[in-house]
C-alpha positions in Angstrom: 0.0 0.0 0.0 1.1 3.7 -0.5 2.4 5.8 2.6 0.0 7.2 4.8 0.9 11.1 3.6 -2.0 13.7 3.5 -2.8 13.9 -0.1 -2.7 17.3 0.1 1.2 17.6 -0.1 2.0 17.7 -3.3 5.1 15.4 -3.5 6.2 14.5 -7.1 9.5 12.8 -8.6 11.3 13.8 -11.4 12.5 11.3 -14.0 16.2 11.8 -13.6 16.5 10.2 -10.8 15.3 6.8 -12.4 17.8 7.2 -15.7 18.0 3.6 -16.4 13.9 3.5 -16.7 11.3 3.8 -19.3 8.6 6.5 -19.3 6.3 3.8 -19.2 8.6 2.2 -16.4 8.0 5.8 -14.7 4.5 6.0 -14.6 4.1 2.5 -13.4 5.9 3.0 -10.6 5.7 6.3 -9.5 2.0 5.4 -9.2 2.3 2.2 -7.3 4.3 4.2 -4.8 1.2 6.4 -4.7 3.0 10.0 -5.8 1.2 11.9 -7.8 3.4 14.0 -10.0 6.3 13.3 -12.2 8.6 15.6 -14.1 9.1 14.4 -16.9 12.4 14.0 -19.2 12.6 14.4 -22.8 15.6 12.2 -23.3 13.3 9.3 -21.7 10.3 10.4 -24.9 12.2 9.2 -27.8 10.7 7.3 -29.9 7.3 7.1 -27.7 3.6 8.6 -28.5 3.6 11.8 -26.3 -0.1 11.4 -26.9 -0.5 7.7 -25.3 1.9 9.3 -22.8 0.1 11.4 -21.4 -3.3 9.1 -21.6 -1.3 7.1 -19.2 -0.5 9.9 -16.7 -4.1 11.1 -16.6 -5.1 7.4 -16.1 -2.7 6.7 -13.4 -3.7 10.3 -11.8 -0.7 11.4 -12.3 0.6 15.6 -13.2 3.6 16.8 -15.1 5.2 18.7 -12.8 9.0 20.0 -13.4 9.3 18.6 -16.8 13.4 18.8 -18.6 14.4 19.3 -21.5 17.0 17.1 -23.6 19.1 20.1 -23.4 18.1 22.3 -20.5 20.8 24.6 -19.9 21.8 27.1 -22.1 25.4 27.4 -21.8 27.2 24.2 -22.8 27.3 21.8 -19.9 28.8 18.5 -18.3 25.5 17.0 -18.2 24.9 17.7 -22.2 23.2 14.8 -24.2 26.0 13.4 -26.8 26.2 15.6 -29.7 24.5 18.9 -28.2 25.5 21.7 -29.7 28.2 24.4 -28.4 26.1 27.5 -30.0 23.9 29.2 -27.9 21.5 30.5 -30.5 21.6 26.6 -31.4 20.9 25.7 -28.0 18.0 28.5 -27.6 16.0 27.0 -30.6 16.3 23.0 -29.1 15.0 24.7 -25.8 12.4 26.2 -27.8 11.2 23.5 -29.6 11.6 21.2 -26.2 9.4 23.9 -24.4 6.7 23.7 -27.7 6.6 19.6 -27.0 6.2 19.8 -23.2 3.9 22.1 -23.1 1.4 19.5 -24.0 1.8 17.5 -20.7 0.8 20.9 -18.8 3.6 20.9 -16.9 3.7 22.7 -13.3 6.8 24.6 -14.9 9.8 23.9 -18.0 13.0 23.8 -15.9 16.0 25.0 -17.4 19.4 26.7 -16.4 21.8 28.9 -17.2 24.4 26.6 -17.1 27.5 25.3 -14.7 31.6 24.6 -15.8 31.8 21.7 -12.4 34.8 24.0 -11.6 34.0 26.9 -8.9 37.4 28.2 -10.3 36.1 28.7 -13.5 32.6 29.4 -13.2 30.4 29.2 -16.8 30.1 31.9 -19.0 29.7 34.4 -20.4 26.1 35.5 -18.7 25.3 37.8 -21.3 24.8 35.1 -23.5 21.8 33.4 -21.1 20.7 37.3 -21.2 20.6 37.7 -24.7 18.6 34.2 -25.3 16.5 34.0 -22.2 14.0 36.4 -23.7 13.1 34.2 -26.4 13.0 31.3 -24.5 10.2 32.6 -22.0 8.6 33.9 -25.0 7.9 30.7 -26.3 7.0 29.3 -23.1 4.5 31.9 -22.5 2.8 31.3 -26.1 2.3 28.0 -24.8 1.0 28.9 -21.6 4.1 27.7 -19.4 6.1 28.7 -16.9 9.8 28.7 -16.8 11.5 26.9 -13.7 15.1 28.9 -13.7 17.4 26.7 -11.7 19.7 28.4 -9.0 22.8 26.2 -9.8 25.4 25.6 -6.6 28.7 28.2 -6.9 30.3 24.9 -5.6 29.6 23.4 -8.9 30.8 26.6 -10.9 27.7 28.6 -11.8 26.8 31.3 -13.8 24.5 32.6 -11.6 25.4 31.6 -8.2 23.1 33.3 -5.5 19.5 33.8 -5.2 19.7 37.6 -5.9 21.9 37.4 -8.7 19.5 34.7 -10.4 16.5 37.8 -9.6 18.4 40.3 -11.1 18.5 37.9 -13.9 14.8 37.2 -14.0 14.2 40.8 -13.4 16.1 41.7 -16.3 14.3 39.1 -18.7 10.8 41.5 -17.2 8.8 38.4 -18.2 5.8 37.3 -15.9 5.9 33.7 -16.7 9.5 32.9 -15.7 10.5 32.1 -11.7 12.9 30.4 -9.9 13.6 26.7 -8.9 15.0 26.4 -6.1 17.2 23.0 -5.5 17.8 21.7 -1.4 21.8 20.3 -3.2 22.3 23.5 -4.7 22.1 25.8 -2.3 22.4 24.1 1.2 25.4 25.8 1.9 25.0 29.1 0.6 25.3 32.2 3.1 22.2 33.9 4.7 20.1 31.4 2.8 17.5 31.6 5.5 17.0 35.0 4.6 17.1 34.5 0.9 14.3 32.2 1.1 11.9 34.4 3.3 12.6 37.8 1.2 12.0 35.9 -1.9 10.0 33.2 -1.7 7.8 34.7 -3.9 9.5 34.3 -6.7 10.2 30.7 -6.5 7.9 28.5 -8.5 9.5 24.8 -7.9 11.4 23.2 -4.9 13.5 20.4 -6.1 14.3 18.3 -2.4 16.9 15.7 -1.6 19.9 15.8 1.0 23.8 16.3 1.2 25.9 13.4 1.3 28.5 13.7 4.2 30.9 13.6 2.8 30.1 13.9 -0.9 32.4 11.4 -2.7 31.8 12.8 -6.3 29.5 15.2 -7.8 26.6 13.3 -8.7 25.9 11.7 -4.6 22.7 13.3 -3.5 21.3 11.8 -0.5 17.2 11.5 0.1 15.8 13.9 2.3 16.6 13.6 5.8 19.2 11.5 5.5 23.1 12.6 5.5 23.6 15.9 6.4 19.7 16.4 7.0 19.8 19.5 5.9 16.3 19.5 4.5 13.8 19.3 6.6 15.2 22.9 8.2 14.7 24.5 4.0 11.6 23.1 3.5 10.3 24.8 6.7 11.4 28.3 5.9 9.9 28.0 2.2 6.5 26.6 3.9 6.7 29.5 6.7 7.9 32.2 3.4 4.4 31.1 1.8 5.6 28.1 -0.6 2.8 25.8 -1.6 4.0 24.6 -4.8 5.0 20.7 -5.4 8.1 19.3 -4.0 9.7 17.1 -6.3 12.5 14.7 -5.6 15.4 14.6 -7.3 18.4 12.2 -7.0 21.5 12.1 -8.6 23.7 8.8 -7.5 25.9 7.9 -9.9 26.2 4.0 -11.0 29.1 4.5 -13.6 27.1 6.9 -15.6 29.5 9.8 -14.5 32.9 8.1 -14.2 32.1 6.9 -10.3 30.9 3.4 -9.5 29.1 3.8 -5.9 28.5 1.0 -3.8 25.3 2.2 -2.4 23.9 3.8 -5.4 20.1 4.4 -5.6 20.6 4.3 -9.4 21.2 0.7 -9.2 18.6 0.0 -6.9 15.1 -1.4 -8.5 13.4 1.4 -9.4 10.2 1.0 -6.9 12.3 -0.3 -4.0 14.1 3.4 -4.8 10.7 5.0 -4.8 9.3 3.6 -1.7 12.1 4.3 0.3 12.5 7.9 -1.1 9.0 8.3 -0.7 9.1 7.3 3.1 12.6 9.6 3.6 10.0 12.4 2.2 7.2 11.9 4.4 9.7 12.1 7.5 11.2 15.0 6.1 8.1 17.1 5.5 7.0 16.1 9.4 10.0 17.3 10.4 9.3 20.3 9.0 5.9 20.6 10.4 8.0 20.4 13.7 10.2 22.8 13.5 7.9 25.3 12.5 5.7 24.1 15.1 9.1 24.7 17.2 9.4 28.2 15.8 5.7 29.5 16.4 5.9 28.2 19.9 9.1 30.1 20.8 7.8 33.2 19.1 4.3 33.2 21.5 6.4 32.5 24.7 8.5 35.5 24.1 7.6 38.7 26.5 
């Protein structure tokens, strides 16, 4: 049977952290585990009917939620499909068209990115170029009715656009109404005054991507699930629920199997994909408790001061 969560939260998974599955595989099992949203992949739609595709998710009850592009970030990056192209105007049109296919799963948001080097030494560039295509990007988007989901990358990881209110200024600058921010728990864990960041602009973030921090990280695709490791979640997840979030929380796990270069022992991209699920569905549910708590915790200190 599926956990015993309220199904009012809206917990979702996104299909990257099942690579070795089908779409089909995806559905299937993301509803047995009784979650309700899935962000779907392009890479994973090759070759299927996005048509029977999404018969299947409105069958299984299932949304699109933070749905990715074969290529979602606009600078050239380590996590490019083989053969994407180095152009950036090349790049903008194969989000384009990406964003025009999607669209017609509804998704909650199209989640893209300005891009990361994996050096914090030499952080991706140049950021003129996400300016000068980003327009174009969100214009498409909003002819389709969708949102963009811009990812704040990790400056650990070498971002373009490192900190929350950089990645506004950048959204600012765009001046489109349909484009916001996803925030990621592994990006930004460790950023300075994130606390803050999240309560003065929680507003503009439109999709919380969760998981946890491995301790210590032993490459950089070792994402933990919520709670677990450096439990660094449960804490975020508050603050966005106290700043006024109320969007879908999607899970998102990176664990690399030899896909990257590192063979982990424990990876939970060599686990069966449902065990995965059900587990990373329970680590959820304890997560988003704990958060309950501690803002139970919170509101309970604030009444008891003088």
């Amino acid at each position: 049977m599926p956990p015993a969560v309220p199904f009012a939260v809206p917990y979702a998974v996104n299909a990257t952290s099942m690579p070795h599955s089908t779409v089909w595989d995806d559905i299937e099992n993301v509803a047995a585990t009784g979650t309700r949203g899935l962000g779907l992949w392009e890479r994973k739609l090759a070759g299927v009917s996005d048509p029977e595709v999404a018969h299947r998710m409105r069958a299984a009850g299932i949304s699109a939620t933070f749905c990715v592009p074969a290529v979602n970030c606009v600078l050239p990056s380590q996590i490019d499909p083989p053969g994407a192209p180095q152009d950036i105007l090349a790049r903008r049109d194969l989000i384009c068209a990406s964003i025009e296919r999607l669209a017609a799963f509804t998704p909650e948001v199209v989640t893209i990115a300005p891009g990361a080097s994996g050096d914090p030494d030499n952080p991706a560039g140049p950021l003129d170029a996400v300016l000068e295509v980003l327009p174009a990007i969100a214009d498409t988007a909003a002819a389709c009715g969708v949102r963009i989901g811009l990812e704040l990358l990790a400056r650990r990881r070498g971002s373009a656009v490192p900190s929350m209110h950089e990645l506004v200024d950048v959204v600012d600058t765009v001046g489109r109404d349909n484009v916001g921010i996803m925030f990621s728990v592994f990006h930004s864990w460790s950023e300075p005054g994130l606390q803050e960041d999240l309560r003065r602009y929680a507003s503009r973030i439109n999709s919380v991507q969760v998981c946890d921090i491995r301790d210590p990280e032993r490459c950089a695709f070792d994402r933990e699930l919520p709670g677990k490791g450096r439990g660094v979640a449960p804490e975020i997840m508050a603050t966005l629920i106290e700043a006024g979030y109320r969007g879908w929380w999607e899970l998102e796990i990176f664990s690399d199997d030899g896909t990257y270069g590192t063979v982990l022992p424990d990876s939970y991209w060599a686990m069966p994909p449902k065990r995965f699920l059900l587990q990373a569905r329970e680590a959820f549910d304890r997560t988003h408790a704990a958060a309950l708590d501690i803002l139970a915790n919170r509101e309970g200190r604030r009444t008891r001061r003088p």
